[in-house]
N, C-alpha and C positions, 0 to 999 in steps of 0.2 A: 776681476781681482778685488774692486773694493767691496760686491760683497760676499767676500771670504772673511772679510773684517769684522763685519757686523756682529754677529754674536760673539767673538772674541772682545769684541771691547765692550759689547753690553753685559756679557755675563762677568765681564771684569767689573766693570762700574756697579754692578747691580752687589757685586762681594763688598765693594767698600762700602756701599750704602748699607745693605744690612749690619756690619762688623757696626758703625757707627749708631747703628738702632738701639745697640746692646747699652751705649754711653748715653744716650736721649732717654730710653726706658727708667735706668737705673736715676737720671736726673728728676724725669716727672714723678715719679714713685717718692720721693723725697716732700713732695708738695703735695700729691692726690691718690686716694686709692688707686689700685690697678685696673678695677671694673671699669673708672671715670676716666684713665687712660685710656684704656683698648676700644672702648666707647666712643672719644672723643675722635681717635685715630681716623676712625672708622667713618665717623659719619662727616668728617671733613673731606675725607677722601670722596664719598656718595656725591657731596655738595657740588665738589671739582667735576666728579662725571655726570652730572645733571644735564650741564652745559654740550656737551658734546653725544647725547642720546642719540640722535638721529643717526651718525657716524656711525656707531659703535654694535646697531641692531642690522648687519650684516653677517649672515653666518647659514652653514647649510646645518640645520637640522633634522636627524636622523633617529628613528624611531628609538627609543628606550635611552637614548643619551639623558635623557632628565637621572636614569639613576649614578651614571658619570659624575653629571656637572652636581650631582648634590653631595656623592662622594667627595668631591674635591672642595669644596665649598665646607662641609664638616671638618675635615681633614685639616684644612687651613683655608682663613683664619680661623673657625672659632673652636676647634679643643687644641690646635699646636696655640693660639695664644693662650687661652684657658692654662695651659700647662707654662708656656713662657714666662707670663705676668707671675705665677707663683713662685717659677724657680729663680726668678731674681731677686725674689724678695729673700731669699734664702741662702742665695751664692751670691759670689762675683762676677762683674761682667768679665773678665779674662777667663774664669773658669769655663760659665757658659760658652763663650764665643769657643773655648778647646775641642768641648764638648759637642759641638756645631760640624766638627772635622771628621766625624764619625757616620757623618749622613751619606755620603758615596756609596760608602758598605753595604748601610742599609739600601739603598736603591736596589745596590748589586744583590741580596737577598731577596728583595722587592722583586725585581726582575726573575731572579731563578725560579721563583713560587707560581708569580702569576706567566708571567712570558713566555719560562720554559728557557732560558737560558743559561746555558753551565757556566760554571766560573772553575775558573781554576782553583791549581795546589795553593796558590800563593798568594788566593784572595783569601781561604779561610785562615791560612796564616797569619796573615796580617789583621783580619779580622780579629781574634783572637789577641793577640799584641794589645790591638788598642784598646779592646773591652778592661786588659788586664790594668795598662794603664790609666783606662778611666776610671776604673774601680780605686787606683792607686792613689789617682789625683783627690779624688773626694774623700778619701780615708784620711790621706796627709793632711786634706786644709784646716785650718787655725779657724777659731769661729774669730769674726772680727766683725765691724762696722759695716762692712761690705759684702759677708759671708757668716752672716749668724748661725746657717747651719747647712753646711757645703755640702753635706750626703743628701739631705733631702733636695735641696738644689740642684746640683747637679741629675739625680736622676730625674726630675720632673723636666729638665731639659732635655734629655735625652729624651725622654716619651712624645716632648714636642718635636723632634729628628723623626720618630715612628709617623708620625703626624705627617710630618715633612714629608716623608717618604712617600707615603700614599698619596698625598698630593701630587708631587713629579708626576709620576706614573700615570694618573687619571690626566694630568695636565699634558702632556706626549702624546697619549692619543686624543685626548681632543681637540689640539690646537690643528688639527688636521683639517679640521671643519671649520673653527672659529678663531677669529679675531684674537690676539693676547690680549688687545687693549680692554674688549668685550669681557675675557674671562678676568681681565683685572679688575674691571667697575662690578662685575658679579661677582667678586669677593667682598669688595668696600660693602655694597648693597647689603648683602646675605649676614655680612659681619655685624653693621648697624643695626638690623631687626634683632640678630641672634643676643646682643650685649645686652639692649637698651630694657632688658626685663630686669638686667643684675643690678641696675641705677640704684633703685628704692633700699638695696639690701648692702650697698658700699658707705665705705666709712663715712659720707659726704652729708648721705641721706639724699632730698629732693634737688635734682639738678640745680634749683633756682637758687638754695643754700650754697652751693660751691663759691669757692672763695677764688678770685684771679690773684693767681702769682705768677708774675712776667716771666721768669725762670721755667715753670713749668707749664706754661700756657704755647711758650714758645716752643718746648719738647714735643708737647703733643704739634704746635702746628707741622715742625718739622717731621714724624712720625707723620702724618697722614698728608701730605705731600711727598716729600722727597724717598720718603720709604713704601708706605703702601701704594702709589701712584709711581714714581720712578724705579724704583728698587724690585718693585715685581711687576712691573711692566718691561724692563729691563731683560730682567731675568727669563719673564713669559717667552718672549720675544728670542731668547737666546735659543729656551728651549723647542722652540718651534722650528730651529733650524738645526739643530744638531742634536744624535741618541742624547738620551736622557742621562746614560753613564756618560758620556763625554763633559755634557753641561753639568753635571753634578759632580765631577771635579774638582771646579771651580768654585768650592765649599769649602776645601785647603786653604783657601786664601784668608778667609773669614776671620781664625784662629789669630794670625800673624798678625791683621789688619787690629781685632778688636785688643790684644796685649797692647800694641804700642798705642794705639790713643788710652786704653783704661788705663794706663802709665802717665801717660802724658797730661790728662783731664781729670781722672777720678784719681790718680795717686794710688792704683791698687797694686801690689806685687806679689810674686811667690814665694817661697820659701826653698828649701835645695828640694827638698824631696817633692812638690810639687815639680819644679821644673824640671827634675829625672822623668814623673810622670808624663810630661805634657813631652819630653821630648821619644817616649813612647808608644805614648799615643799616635803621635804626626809618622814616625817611625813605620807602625802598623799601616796605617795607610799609604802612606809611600810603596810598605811594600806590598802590597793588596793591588797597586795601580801600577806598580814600574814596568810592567810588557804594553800598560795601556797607553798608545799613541793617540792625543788627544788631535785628531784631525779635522777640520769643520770641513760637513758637507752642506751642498745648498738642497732644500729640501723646498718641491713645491710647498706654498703655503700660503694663504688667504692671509695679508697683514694688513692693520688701519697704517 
């Protein structure tokens, strides 16, 4: 019985933490390029999994999985953040985090291409809903402090959802073979090599020039602990035990979670026609998922 729990509350935990990524991002961004973020993220994250190598190189590997784990590795972290780190510089974190509620769809697309599984009347419907109101919500925003230019935000977020998606998917079948924790230190890893070229060319210039500001020094620590080490180790873990459409879901939450802190911490808000949008949006997907019985099964699986 308790573990029927287990991914219900990890991929619970794992939505707040991300939703709160979106409020730590938008704060380091304030103090440091975003190269010097995602960078920093990353290789703090590395340093944590240094310690626990031994643990974590358990895993049955199988012939041509190398072009898997590199798909998902490209996927996310480094072009969903490549695209992240810009669309925030551009939107809001309440818009992004809306725009995050979109990614179940895409799975369900994801899935019908490669998997070969149908979706119903009432996925493309809803599909469709929330495109409409995603397009609504970034048309409506007000360029502001938070949101200098919400159309191109918003869509480089979305492309990090495209990101996101392919990630799932490679991530579902491989946790079949491997560790979460394993494919979450081979993200921190693969992350840190792939940024650490962008150094020279961020606002900062040579690592050694960066300047500490406890505000933002703290964002990234938190970002490369509690998010890239809990938050998708979390999430990993969830998805190891239940369809990929089940645990991707639990991306609804996301939306909800990052409005009320970016209200709360960054003072960000909507305006009316934004929030017809955004109640569009969530709308769309509601209705894309309302036949889906979100049921956990236990699924063999190799976990640290």
């Amino acid at each position: 019985m308790l573990g029927r729990w287990v991914p219900v509350v990890s991929l619970f935990l794992a939505m707040l933490l991300w939703a709160s990524s979106f409020i730590a991002l938008k704060i380091a961004f304030e103090f440091y390029d975003p190269m010097v973020v995602i960078f920093g993220r990353m290789f703090i994250a590395a340093i944590c999994f240094i310690f626990f190598l031994k643990y974590l190189m358990r895993f049955q590997y199988q012939k041509g999985d190398w072009r898997l784990l590199l798909l998902m590795v490209i996927s996310e972290p480094c072009l969903y953040f490549l695209f992240e780190a810009h669309a925030l510089q551009n939107t809001s974190a309440a818009q992004a985090g809306m725009i995050t509620s979109m990614a179940p769809l895409l799975v369900g697309l994801g899935a019908l291409y490669f998997l070969k599984e149908k979706l119903q009347k009432e996925v493309w419907v809803g599909f469709l809903v929330a495109v409409v109101g995603a397009i609504w919500l970034s048309l409506s925003g007000d360029e502001t402090e938070h949101a200098p230019n919400p159309l191109l935000g918003n869509f480089l977020e979305l492309c990090a959802m495209v990101c996101a998606t392919g990630y799932t998917l490679c991530l579902k079948h491989l946790s079949q073979r491997y560790s979460t924790w394993f494919l979450t230190a081979l993200q921190a890893f693969c992350g840190t090599f792939f940024f650490l070229p962008f150094l020279p060319f961020s606002g900062e210039g040579a690592v050694w020039h960066i300047g500490w500001e406890l505000d933002g020094v703290l964002a990234i620590l938190y970002l490369g602990t509690l998010i890239n080490i809990g938050a998708y180790g979390l999430y990993n873990l969830g998805v190891s035990k239940i369809k990929a459409a089940e645990a991707s879901a639990y991306i609804n939450l996301i939306p909800v979670f990052t409005l009320l802190m970016a209200y709360l911490i960054l003072h960000e808000t909507f305006n009316i026609q934004q929030m017809c949008a955004s109640v569009l949006v969530l709308g769309g997907v509601f209705l894309s998922q309302r036949k889906a019985s979100v049921k956990v099964e236990a699924v063999n699986a190799t976990v640290v």
